[in-house]
C-alpha positions in Angstrom: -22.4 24.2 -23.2 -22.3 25.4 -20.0 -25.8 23.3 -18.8 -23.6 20.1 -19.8 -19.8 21.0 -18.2 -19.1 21.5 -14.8 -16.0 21.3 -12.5 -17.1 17.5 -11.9 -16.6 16.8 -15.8 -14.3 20.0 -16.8 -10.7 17.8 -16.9 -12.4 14.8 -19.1 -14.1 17.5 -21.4 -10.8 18.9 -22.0 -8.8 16.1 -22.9 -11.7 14.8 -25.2 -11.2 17.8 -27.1 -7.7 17.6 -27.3 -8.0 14.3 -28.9 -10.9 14.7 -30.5 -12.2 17.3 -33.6 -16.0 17.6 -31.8 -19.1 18.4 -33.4 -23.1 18.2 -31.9 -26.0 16.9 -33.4 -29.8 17.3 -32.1 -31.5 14.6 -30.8 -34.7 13.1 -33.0 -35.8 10.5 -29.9 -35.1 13.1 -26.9 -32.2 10.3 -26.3 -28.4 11.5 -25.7 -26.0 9.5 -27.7 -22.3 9.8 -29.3 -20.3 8.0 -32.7 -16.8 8.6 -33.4 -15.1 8.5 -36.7 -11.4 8.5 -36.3 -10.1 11.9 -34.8 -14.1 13.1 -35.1 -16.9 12.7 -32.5 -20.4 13.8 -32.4 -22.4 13.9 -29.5 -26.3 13.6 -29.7 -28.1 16.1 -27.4 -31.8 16.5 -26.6 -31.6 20.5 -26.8 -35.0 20.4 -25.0 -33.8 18.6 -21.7 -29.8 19.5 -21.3 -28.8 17.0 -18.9 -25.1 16.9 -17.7 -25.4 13.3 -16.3 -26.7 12.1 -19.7 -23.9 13.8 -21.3 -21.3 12.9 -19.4 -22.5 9.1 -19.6 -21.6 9.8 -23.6 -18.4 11.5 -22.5 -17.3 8.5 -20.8 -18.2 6.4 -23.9 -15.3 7.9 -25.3 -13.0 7.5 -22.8 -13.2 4.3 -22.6 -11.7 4.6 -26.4 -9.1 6.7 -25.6 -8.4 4.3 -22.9 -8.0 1.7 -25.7 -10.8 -0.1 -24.1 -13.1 -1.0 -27.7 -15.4 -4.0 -26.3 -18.1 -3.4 -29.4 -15.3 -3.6 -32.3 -13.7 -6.4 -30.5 -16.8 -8.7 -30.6 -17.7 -8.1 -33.9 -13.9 -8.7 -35.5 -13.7 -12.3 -33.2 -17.3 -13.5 -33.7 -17.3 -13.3 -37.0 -14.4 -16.5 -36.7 -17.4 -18.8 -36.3 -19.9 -19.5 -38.6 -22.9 -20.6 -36.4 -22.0 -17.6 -34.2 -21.6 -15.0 -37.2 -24.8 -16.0 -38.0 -27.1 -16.5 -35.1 -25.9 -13.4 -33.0 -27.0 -10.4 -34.0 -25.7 -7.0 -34.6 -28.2 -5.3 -32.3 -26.6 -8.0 -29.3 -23.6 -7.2 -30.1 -23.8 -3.6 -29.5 -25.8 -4.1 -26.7 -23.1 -6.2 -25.2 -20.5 -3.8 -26.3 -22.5 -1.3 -24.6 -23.2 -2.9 -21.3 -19.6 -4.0 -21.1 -18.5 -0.3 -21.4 -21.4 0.5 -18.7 -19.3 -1.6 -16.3 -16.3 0.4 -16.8 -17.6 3.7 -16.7 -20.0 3.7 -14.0 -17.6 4.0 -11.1 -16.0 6.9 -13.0 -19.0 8.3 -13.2 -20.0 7.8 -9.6 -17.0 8.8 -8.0 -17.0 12.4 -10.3 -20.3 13.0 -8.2 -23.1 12.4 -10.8 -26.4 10.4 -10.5 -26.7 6.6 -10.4 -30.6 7.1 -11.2 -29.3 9.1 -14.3 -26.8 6.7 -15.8 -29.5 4.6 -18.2 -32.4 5.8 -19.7 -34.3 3.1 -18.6 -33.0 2.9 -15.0 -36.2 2.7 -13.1 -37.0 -0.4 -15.8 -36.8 -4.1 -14.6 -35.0 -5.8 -17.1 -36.8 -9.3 -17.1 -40.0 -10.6 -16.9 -42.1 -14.0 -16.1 -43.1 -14.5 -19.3 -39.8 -13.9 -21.4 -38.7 -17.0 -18.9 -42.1 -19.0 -19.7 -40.9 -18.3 -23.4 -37.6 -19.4 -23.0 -38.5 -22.7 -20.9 -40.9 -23.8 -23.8 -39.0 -22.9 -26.6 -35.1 -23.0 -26.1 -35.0 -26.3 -26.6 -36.5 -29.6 -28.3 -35.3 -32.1 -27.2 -31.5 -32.2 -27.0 -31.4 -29.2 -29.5 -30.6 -26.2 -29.0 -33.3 -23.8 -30.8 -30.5 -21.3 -32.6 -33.3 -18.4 -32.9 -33.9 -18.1 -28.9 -29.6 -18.3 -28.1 -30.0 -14.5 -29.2 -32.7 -13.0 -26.8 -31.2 -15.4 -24.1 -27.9 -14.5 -24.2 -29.5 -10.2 -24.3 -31.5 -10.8 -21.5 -28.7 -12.3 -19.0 -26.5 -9.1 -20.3 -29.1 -6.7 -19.3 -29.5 -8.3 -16.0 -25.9 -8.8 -14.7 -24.9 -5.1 -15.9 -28.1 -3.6 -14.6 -26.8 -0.4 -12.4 -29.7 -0.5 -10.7 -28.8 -2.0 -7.0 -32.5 -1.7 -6.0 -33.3 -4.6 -8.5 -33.1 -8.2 -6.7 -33.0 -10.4 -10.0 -31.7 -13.5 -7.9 -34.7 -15.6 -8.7 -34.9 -14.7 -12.5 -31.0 -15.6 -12.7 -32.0 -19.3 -11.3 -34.5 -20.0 -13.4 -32.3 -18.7 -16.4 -29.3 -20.5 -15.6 -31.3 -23.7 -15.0 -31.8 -23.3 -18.9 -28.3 -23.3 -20.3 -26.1 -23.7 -17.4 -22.9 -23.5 -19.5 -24.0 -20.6 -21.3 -25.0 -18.7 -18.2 -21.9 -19.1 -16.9 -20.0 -17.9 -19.9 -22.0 -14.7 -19.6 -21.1 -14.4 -16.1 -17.9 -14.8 -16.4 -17.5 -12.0 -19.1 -19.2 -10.0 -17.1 -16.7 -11.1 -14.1 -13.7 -10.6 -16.4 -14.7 -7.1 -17.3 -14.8 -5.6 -13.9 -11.3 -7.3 -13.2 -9.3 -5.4 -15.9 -8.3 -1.6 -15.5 -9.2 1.3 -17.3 -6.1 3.4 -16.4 -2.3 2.7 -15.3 -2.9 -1.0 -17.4 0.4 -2.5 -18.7 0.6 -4.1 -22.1 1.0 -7.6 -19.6 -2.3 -7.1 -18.0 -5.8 -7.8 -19.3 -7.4 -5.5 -21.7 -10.8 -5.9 -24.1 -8.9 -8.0 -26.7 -8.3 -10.4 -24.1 -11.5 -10.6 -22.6 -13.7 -10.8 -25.7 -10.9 -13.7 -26.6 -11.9 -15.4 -23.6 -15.5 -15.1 -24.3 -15.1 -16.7 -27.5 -13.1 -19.7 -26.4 -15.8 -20.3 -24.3 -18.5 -20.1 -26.5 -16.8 -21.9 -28.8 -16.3 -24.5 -26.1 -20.3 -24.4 -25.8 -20.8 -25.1 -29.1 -19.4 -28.3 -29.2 -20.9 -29.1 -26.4 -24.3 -29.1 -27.9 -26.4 -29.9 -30.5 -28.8 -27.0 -32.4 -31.2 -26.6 -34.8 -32.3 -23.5 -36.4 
């Protein structure tokens, strides 16, 4: 343990385990990674590359929770109020959301403890859009007036991954017009979510203040808005 705590992360390590019964588990994809289970957490280590960015990045993860901050739970207890959205979004983009949303919240933490922007994501150094996943989307996210249900799903991931991409070396301003002249409304649901994130605190929040309950709530007023707004076929 002493490759993965330092006086930079010593005070968060200390009052996980105060809250926390924690246990370790060896990495099978070289990936670090963390699951809790009521009072129990396990982080996932790559034993073979002990990296005290990566596990810190997991550390925070858990934070957030005891922070009351629980963005992933959230958006799979609301969306599963609508039935074209329980059943068009996936479980893999909800997590990934839950994920990135988290990522937005812990990476100034994270920063300002003195740890490595180019070591908060695995895939850092990756752009996260491409020309052809927008040649794909422009011929296939709509016919006609519909609203192709099977593309709303890789849309809505890619936009995530772009607006919460740490990476500040990344200039995705002309992938983001081209995606947003796709689904304008949608677009701009995403961006506000992301926008609503950032605004609310992780510490010293009052019960009056924003929190992820009322954030994901927002999101799903709006996309409810969205789907009335349009017409889809599957």
């Amino acid at each position: 343990m002493k490759e993965l705590v330092d006086s930079r992360n010593q005070n968060l390590w200390n009052e996980i385990n105060q809250n926390y019964t924690v246990e370790f588990e060896e990495s099978i994809n070289n990936e670090y990674g963390v699951y809790s289970i009521n009072n129990s957490v396990t982080f996932v280590i790559d034993k073979n590359h002990l990296c005290i960015d990566s596990f810190t990045h997991e550390i925070l993860h858990i934070y957030m929770n005891m922070k009351d901050l629980y963005f992933t739970s959230s958006l799979k207890l609301t969306l599963l109020q609508s039935k074209i959205l329980s059943e068009n979004i996936s479980v893999e983009l909800i997590e990934h959301i839950g994920n990135c949303l988290d990522h937005i919240k812990m990476l100034p933490i994270y920063l300002e403890l003195g740890f490595d922007r180019n070591k908060f994501i695995a895939d850092y150094d990756y752009y996260k859009c491409n020309s052809e996943e927008i040649r794909e989307f422009n011929k296939s996210y709509r016919t006609g007036k519909k609203i192709n249900l099977k593309a709303v799903d890789p849309f809505i991931g890619r936009l995530v991954a772009i607006l919460c991409d740490p990476n500040e070396d990344f200039n995705y301003s002309s992938d983001l017009n081209k995606l947003k002249k796709i689904d304008p409304l949608l677009f701009k649901i995403i961006e506000r979510l992301i926008d609503h994130t950032k605004e609310i605190k992780v510490i010293n929040r009052n019960i009056y203040e924003d929190n992820h309950r009322t954030v994901i709530a927002n999101f799903y007023k709006n996309l409810t808005y969205w789907i009335s707004q349009n017409n889809f076929r599957s």
